[in-house]
ZADO-1210 file (C-alpha; in nm, 4 decimals, padded with zeros to 6 digits):
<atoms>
<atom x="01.6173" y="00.8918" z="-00.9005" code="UNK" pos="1"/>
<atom x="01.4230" y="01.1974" z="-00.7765" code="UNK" pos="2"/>
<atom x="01.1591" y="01.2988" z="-01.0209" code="UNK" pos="3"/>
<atom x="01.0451" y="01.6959" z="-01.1117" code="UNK" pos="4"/>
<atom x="00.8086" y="01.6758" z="-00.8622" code="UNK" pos="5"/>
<atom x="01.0391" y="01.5927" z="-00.5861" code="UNK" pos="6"/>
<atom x="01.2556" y="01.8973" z="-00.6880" code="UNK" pos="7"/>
<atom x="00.9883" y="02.1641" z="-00.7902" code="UNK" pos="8"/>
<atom x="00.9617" y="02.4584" z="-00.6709" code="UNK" pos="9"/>
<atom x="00.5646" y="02.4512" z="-00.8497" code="UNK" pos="10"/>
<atom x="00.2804" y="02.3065" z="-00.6148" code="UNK" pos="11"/>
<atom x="00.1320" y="02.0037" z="-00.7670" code="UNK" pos="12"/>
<atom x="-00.0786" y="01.8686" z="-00.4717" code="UNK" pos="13"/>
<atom x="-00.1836" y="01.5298" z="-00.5387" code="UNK" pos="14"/>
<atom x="-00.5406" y="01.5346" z="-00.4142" code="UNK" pos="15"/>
<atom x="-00.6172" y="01.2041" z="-00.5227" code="UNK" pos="16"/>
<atom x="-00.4050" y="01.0005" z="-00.3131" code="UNK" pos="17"/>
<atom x="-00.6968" y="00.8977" z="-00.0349" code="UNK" pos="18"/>
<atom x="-00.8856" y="00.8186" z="-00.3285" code="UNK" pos="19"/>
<atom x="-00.6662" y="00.5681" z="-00.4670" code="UNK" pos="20"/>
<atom x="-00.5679" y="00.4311" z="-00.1635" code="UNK" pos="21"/>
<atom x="-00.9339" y="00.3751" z="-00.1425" code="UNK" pos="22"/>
<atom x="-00.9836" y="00.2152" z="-00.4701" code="UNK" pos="23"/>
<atom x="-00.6948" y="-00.0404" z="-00.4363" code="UNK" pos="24"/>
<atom x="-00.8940" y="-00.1791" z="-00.1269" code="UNK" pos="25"/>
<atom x="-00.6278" y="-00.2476" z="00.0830" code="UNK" pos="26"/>
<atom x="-00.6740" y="-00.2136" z="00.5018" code="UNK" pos="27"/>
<atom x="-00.4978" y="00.0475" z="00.5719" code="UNK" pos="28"/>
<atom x="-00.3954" y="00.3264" z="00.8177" code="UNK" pos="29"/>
<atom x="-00.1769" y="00.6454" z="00.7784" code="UNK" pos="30"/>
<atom x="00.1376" y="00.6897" z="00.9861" code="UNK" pos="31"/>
<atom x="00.2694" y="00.9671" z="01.1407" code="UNK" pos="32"/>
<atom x="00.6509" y="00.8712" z="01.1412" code="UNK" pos="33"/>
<atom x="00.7867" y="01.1300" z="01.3678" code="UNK" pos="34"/>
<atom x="01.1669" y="01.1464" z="01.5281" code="UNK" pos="35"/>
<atom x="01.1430" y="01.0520" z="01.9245" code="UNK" pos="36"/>
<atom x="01.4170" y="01.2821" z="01.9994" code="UNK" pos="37"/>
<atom x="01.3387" y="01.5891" z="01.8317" code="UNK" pos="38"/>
<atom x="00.9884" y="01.5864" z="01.7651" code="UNK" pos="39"/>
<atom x="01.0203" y="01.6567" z="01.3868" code="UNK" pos="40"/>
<atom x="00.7807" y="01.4773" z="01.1756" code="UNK" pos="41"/>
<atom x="00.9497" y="01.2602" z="00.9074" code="UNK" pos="42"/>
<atom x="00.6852" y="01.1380" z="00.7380" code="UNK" pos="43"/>
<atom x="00.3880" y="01.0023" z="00.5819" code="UNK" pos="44"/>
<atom x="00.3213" y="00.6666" z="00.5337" code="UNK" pos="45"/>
<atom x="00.1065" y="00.3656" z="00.5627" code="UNK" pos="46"/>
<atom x="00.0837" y="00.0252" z="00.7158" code="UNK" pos="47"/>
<atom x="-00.1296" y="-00.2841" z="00.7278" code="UNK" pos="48"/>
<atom x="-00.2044" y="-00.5085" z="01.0086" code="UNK" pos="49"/>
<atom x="00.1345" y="-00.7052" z="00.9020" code="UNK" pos="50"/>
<atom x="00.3343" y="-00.3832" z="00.8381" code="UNK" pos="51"/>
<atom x="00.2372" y="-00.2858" z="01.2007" code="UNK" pos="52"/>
<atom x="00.2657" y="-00.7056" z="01.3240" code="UNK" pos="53"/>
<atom x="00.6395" y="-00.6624" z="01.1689" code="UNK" pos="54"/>
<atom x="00.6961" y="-00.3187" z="01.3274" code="UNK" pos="55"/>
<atom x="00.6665" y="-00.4542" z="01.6573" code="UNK" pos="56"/>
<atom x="00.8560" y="-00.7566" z="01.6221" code="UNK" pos="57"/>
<atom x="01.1353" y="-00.6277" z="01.4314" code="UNK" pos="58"/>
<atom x="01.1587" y="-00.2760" z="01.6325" code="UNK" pos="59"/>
<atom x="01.1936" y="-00.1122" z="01.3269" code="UNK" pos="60"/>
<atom x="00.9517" y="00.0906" z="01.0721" code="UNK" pos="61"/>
<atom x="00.7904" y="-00.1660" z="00.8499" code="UNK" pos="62"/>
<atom x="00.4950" y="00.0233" z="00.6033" code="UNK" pos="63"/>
<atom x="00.3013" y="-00.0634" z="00.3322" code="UNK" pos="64"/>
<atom x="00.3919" y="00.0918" z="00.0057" code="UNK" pos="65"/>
<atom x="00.0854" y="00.1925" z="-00.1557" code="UNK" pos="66"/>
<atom x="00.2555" y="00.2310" z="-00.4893" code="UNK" pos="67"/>
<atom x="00.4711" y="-00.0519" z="-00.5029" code="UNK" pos="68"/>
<atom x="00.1458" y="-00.2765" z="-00.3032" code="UNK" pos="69"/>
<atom x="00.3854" y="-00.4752" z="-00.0942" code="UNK" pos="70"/>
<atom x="00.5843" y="-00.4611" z="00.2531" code="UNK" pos="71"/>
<atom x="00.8118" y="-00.2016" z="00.2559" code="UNK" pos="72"/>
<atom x="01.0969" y="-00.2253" z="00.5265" code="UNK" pos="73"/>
<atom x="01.2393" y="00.1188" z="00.5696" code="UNK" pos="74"/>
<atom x="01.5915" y="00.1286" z="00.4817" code="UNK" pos="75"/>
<atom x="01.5800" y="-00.2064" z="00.3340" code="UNK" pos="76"/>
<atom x="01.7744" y="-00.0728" z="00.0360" code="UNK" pos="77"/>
<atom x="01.8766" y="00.2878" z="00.1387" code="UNK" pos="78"/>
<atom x="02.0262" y="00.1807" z="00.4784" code="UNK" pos="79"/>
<atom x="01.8409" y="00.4464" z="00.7034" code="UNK" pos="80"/>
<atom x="01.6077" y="00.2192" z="00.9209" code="UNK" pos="81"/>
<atom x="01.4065" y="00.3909" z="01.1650" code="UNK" pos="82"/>
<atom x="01.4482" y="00.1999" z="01.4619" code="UNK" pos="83"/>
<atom x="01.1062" y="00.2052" z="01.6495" code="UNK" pos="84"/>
<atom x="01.0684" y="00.3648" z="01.9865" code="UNK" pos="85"/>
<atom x="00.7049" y="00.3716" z="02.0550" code="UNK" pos="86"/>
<atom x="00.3852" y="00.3075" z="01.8822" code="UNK" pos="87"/>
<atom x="00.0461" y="00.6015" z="01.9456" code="UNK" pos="88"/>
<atom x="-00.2724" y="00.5077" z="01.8550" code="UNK" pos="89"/>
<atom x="-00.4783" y="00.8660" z="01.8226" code="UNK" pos="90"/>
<atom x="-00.8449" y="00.8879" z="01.9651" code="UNK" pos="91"/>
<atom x="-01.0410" y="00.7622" z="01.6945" code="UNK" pos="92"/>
<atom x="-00.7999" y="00.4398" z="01.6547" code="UNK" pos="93"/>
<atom x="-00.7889" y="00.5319" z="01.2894" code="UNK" pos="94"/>
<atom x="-00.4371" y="00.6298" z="01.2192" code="UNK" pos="95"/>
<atom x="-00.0816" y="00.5898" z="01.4068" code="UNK" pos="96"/>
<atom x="00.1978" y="00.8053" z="01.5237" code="UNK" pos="97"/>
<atom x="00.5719" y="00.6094" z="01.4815" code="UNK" pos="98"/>
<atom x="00.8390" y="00.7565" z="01.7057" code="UNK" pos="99"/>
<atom x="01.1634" y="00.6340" z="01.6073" code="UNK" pos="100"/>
<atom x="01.4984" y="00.6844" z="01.5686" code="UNK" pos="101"/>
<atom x="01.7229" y="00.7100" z="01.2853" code="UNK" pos="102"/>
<atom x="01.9992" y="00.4947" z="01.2010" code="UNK" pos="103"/>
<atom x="02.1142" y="00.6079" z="00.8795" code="UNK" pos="104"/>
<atom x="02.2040" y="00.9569" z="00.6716" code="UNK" pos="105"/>
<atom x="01.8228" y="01.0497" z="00.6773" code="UNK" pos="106"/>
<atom x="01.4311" y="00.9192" z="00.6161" code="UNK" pos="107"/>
<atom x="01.3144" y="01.0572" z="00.3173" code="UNK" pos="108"/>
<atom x="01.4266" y="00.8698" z="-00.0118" code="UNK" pos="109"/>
<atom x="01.5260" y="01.2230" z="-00.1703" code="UNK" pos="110"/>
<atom x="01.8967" y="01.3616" z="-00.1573" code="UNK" pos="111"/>
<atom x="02.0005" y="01.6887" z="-00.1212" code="UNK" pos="112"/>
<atom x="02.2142" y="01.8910" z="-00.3880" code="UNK" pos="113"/>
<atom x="02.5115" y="01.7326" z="-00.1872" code="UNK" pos="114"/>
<atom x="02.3986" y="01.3579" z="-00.2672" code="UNK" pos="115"/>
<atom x="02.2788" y="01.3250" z="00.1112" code="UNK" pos="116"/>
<atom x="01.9221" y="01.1576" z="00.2201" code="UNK" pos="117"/>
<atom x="01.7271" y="01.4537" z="00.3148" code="UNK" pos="118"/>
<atom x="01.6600" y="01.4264" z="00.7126" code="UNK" pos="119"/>
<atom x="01.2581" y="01.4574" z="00.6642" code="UNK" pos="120"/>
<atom x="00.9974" y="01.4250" z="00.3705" code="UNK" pos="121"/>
<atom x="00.8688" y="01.7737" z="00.4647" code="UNK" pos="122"/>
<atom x="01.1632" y="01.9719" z="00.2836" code="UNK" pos="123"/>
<atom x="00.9887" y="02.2589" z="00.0952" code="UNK" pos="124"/>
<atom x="00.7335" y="02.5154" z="00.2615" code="UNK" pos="125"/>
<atom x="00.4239" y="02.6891" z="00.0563" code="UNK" pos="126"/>
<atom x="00.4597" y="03.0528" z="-00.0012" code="UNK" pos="127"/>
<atom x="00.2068" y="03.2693" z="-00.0059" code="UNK" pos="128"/>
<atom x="00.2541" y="03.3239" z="-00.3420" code="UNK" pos="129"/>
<atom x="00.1552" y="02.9516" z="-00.4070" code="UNK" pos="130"/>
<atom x="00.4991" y="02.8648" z="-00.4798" code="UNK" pos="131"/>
<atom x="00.7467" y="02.6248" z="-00.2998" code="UNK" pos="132"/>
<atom x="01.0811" y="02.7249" z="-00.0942" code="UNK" pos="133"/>
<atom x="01.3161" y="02.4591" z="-00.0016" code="UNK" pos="134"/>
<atom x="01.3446" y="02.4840" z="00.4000" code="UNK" pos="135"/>
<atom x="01.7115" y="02.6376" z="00.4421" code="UNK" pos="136"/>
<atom x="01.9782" y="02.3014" z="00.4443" code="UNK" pos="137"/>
<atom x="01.7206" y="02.0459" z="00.2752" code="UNK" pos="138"/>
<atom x="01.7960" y="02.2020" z="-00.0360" code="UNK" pos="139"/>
</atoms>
């Protein structure tokens, strides 16, 4: 169930998250999850050495859910696995770019006001004003 935060239209940056990603001690890496067809970025997320192990097997997104502090298979309950095209490592070797490809409604665990996965995580742009506008048919 989306919470007020995942429907606000008021910025409430969470500026804390590297810091508690820190504190939990896990080895970890941020993910760029981005479609391979399109080029739009879908994502966020993070992965372990097993999360990225299990993304290569399986040829599908496998990340570590920082909140929940376990596996998480993409799709696993929603049905829209990214199926995984190619793996990037940037220069550094400190984070990863996923290119994948959907098979489902959408990648972000939100719906839209018509009960549909919204296609990306990135949904809502920052005014100048400071204030959030859902991007026109993410609404």
């Amino acid at each position: 169930m989306p919470s007020g935060l995942e429907e606000s239209e008021e910025l409430q940056l969470d500026f804390n998250k590297l810091v508690s990603v820190a504190a939990s001690g896990e080895k970890l890496l941020p993910v760029v999850v981005q479609d391979y067809q399109s080029g739009e970025v879908l994502q966020i997320a993070y992965a372990n050495e097993e999360a990225l192990r299990l993304s290569l097997l399986e040829k599908r997104a496998v990340f570590y859910s920082t909140s929940r502090r376990t596996l998480w298979r993409k799709g696993e309950t929603s049905g829209d696995v990214l199926l995984l095209r190619e793996v990037r490592v940037n220069c550094e070797q400190n984070s990863l770019l996923f290119l994948v490809e959907k098979a489902g409604e959408g990648s972000c665990h939100t719906r839209n006001q018509s009960g549909k996965h919204r296609s990306s995580c990135f949904y809502r742009r920052l005014r100048e004003n400071g204030k959030l506008e859902f991007v026109e048919g993410m609404r």
